[in-house]
KEPA-546526 format. One record per residue (C-alpha): x, y, z. Coordinates in steps of 0.5 Angstrom, whole numbers, plus 2048, in hexadecimal, padded with zeros to 3 digits. Layout:
% residues N
XYZ ...
//
This chain:
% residues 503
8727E887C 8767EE87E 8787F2879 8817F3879 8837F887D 88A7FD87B 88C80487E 88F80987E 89480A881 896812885 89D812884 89D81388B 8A581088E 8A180D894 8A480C89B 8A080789E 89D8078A5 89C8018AA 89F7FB8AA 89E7F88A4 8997F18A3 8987EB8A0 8937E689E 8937E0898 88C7E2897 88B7E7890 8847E488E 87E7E9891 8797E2891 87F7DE894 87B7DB89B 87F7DE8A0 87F7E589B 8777E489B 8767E48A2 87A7E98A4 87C7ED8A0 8827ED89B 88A7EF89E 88D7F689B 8947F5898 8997FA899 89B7FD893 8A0802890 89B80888D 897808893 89980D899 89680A89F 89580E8A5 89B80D8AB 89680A8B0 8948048AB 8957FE8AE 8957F88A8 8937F28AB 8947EB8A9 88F7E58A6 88A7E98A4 8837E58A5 8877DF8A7 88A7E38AD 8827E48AF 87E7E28B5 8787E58B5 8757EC8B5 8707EF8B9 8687F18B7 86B7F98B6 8727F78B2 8767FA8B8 8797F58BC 87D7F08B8 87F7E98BB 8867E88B7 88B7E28B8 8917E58BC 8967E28B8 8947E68B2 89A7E98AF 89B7F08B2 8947EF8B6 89A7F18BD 89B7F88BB 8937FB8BB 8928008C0 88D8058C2 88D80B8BC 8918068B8 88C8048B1 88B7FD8B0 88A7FB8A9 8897F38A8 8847F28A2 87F7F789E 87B7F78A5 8807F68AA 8837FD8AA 8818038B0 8858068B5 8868018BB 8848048C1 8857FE8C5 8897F78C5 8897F28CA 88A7EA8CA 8837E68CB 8857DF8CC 8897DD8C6 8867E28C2 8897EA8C1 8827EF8C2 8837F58BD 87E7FA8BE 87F8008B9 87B8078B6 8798078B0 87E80C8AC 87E8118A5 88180E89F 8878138A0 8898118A7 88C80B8A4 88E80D89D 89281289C 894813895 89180F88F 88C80F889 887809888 884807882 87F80287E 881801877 87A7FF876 8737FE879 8737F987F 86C7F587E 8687F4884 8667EE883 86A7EA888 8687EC88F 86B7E9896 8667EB89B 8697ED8A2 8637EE8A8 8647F28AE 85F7EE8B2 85B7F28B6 85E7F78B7 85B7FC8BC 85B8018B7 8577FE8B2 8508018B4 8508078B7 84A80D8B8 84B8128B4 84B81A8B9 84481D8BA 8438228B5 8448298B6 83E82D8BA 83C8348B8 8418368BD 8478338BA 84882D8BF 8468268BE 8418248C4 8468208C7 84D81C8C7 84F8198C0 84F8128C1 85680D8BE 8548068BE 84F8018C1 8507FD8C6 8517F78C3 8597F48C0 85E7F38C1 8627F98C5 8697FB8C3 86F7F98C9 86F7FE8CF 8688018CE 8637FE8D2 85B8008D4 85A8048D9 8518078DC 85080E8DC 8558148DD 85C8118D9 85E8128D2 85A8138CC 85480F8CB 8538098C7 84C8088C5 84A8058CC 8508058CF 8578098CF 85E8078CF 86380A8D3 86B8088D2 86E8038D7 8758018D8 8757FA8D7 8737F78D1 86C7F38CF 86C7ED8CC 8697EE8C4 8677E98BF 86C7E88BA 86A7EA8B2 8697E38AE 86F7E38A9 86D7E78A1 86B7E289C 8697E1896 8627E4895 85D7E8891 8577E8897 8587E889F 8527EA8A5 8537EB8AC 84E7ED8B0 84F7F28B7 84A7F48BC 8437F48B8 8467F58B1 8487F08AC 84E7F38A7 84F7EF8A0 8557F289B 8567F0894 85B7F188F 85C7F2889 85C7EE883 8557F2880 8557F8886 8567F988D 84F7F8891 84E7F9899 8487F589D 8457F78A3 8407F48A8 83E7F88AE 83A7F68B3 8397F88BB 8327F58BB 82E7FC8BB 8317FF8B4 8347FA8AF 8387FD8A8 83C7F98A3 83E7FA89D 8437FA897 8477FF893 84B7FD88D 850801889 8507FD882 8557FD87F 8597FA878 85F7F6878 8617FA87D 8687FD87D 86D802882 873806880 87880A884 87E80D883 882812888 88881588B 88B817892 89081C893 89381E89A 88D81A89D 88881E899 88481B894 88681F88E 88181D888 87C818888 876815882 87180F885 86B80D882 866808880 86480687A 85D801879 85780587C 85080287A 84B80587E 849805885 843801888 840801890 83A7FE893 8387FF89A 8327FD89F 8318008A5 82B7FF8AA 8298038B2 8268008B8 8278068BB 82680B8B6 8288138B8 82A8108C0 83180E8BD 83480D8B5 83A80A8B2 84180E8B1 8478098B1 84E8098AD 84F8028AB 8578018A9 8577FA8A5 85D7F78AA 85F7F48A2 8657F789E 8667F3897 86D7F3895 8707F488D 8787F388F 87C7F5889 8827F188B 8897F688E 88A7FC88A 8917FE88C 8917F9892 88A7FC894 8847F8896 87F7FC892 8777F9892 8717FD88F 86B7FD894 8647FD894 8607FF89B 85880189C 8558058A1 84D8078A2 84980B8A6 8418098A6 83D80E8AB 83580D8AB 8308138AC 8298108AD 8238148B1 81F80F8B3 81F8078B6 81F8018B1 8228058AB 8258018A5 82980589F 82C80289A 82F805893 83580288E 839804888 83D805883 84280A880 84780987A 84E80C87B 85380B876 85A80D875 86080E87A 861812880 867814884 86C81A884 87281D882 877820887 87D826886 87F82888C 87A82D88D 87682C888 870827887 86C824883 866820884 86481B87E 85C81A87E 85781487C 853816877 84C813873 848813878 841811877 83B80D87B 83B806878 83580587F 83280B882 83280B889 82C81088B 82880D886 82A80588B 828809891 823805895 82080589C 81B8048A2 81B8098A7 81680F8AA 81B8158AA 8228178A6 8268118A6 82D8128A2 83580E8A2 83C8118A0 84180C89E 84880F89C 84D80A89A 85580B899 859806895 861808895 867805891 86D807893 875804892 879805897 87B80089E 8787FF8A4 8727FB8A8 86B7FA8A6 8678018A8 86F8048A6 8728068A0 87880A89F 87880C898 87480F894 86C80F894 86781088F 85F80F892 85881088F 852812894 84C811891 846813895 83E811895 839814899 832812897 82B81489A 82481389B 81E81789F 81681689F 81381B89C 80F81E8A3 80881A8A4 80A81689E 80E8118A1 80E80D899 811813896 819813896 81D818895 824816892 82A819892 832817891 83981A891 83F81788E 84681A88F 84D81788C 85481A88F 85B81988D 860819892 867818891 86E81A895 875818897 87781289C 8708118A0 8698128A2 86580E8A7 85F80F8AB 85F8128B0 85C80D8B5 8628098B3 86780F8B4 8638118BB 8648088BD 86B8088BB 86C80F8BF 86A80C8C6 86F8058C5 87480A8C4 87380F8C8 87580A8CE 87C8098CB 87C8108CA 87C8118C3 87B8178BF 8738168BD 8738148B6 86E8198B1 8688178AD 86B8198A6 87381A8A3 87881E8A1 87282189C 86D820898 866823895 85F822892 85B82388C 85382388B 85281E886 84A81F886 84582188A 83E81F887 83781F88C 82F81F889 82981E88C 82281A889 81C81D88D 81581988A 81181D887 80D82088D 80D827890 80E823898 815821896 818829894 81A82D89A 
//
């Protein structure tokens, strides 16, 4: 059960922008609140912006929604539905909120294509806050699903000479593709994996996202990659399965946790965010497992981001009218470095963490709150195992986020709180000696934390060219501010007792 919720109230007068909406549905796990989003109520302590246009009906007022959440089909009878124009913010449910770019009829429905926005262009003036800990223990599950962004090349690495070797490439070939970008050969656009896009004038076709649910686990497969998100009772765990017939890798990473549990309290003034507290409580550990094999070995390795096309939300109900959720979301980079054919690698462990993280923000001032207790409950270099003639190694970096804010899956405008853990693990022959195996490992945890958004950048870059043909102004990769912190750092290498393992 979600714990009550009060607030704080700022003392603000407020004047209220926009029209003003209405729906009868106050219960975040009504069906309709569920599947799109619960509707905002105006409220006197809350100074909207000018522009906020309140639409009717919340979820009930919902057709559909597009893979990418920005094109929303809506019932063009909702009240207030007649006065969304370009440069106007709609703001129908907790998801249903960005600035409209374009509005036009579709058979009977009313298409609304909107750009994600900051949390500060559509509240002006209010202070948010929990009286006690929301528990993370009852998810809705909203998919995006296949998106094209959801698996990407990560960009070449740096040369000597300060360039990368070649063109950063955004997406695969494969997914769907948002309206008003199409495919395009050689000479056009940015490239996407095998292809490029390039903006064009009519809209394409997309598929539409499947309505949110109540669910703790969903997978989606794109192109040669299958994705499975889980969450949260006991942690937060992102399975992949990557497989292009050359070089397969799957794995789990899991952020363990207790009881999870999430508070925030923060304040807008003149459309700055003033203060803000965020954090999570219930860390228990970190546990990660990976397998990677080579039919090609140094001809071509594995360098792929993976954002898992699944947010699980935690509404928290209307606090001052606003349709707050706490969200949890899961990225993974996975790259192999093998130098020869028919290579196999695999290693696992487990870490334990314990305590809260989060921060505290003054404007200026910031201040990160760290996991503590770290130990090794499994040692990952003492797991690493593999058959190969040469060096053989694989790099996963995972990235958990929890947020609270509004906003669709792959953006949430709000706060953000993230844990990256990164692991490396490494074998070598001792030369001549293909029996002697050289081991070593790397573990990193960072926190990362910030004001309104942080979104990959393969989304950021997606998103941008839909955009680009409503001539839009290009949405950024990160917020209004935000920071990190090195939590640990931690690598050792296990030679066997051999000199032809040294040097």
């Amino acid at each position: 059960m979600l714990t009550a919720l009060t607030v704080l109230l700022s003392g603000v007068v407020a004047c209220q922008g926009g029209n003003g909406g209405d729906s009868a549905v106050v219960d975040p796990y009504d069906p309709a609140a569920v599947r799109y989003g619960l509707a905002p109520q105006p409220h006197p302590d809350v100074t909207y912006q000018p522009d906020v246009v309140f639409v009717g009906g919340g979820g009930n007022a919902v057709r559909s929604v597009t893979d990418d959440g920005l094109t929303w089909r809506i019932d063009p009878e909702a009240k207030h539905a007649e006065d969304l124009a370009p440069g106007r913010v709609m703001f129908l449910t907790s998801r249903a909120v960005g600035r409209v770019v374009q509005v036009r009829r579709d058979g009977g429905d009313l298409a609304v294509t909107i750009a994600p926005v900051e949390l500060t262009e559509v509240i002006r003036d209010g202070s948010f806050r929990t009286d006690g800990p929301v528990t993370l223990d009852r998810p809705i599950a909203y998919s995006a699903g296949t998106p094209a962004w959801t698996v990407a090349d990560l960009p070449p690495e740096p040369t000597p000479s300060g360039g990368t070797g070649g063109g950063a490439v955004i997406a695969e070939s494969g997914g769907g593709l948002p309206d008003g970008v199409a495919r395009a050969g050689p000479g056009g656009g940015s490239p996407v994996g095998r292809a490029r896009l390039v903006p064009v004038g009519a809209p394409a076709p997309r598929p539409p996202a499947p309505p949110g649910r109540l669910s703790g686990k969903e997978t989606a497969r794109t192109g040669d990659a299958q994705l499975t998100a889980e969450c949260c009772g006991d942690g937060v765990t992102a399975r992949f399965d990557y497989d292009d017939s050359e070089i397969r890798m799957n794995g789990s990473v899991s952020l363990l946790m207790d009881r999870p549990r999430g508070t925030f309290d923060f304040a807008i003034s003149g459309a700055t965010i003033t203060r803000a507290e965020f954090s999570i409580t219930g860390g228990a550990g970190l546990r990660v497992a990976v397998k990677a094999a080579t039919k090609v070995g140094n001809t071509r390795n594995l360098s792929k981001s993976l954002v898992l096309p699944t947010s699980f939300d935690f509404p928290v109900g209307t606090i001052l009218g606003v349709p707050f959720s706490v969200r949890v979301s899961q990225s993974l980079e996975i790259k192999t470095a093998f130098s020869a054919k028919d290579g196999y690698l695999e290693a696992g462990g487990e870490y334990s963490l314990s305590g809260a993280f989060g921060y505290g923000y003054h404007r200026p001032y910031w201040g990160p709150v760290s996991p503590g207790g770290f130990g090794v409950r499994k040692s990952l270099t003492n797991s690493i195992t593999g058959v190969s003639v040469g060096v053989s190694g694989l790099v996963v970096s995972y990235d958990v986020k929890f947020s609270v804010g509004i906003g669709v899956v792959g953006f949430h405008a709000g706060l953000y709180v993230a844990l990256r853990a990164s692991v490396g693990a490494s074998l070598g022959s001792g030369a001549g000696a293909p029996l002697l195996a050289c081991r070593g490992a790397g573990f990193g945890l960072t926190l990362r934390y910030g004001l309104d958004y942080s979104i990959p950048k393969v989304v950021a870059d997606v998103l941008n060219f839909f955009l680009r043909t409503f001539n839009t102004k290009p949405i950024k990769q990160r917020g209004e501010l935000g920071d990190e912190h090195v939590v640990l750092r931690r690598s050792e290498t296990v030679p066997p007792d051999a000199p032809l393992c040294v040097g």
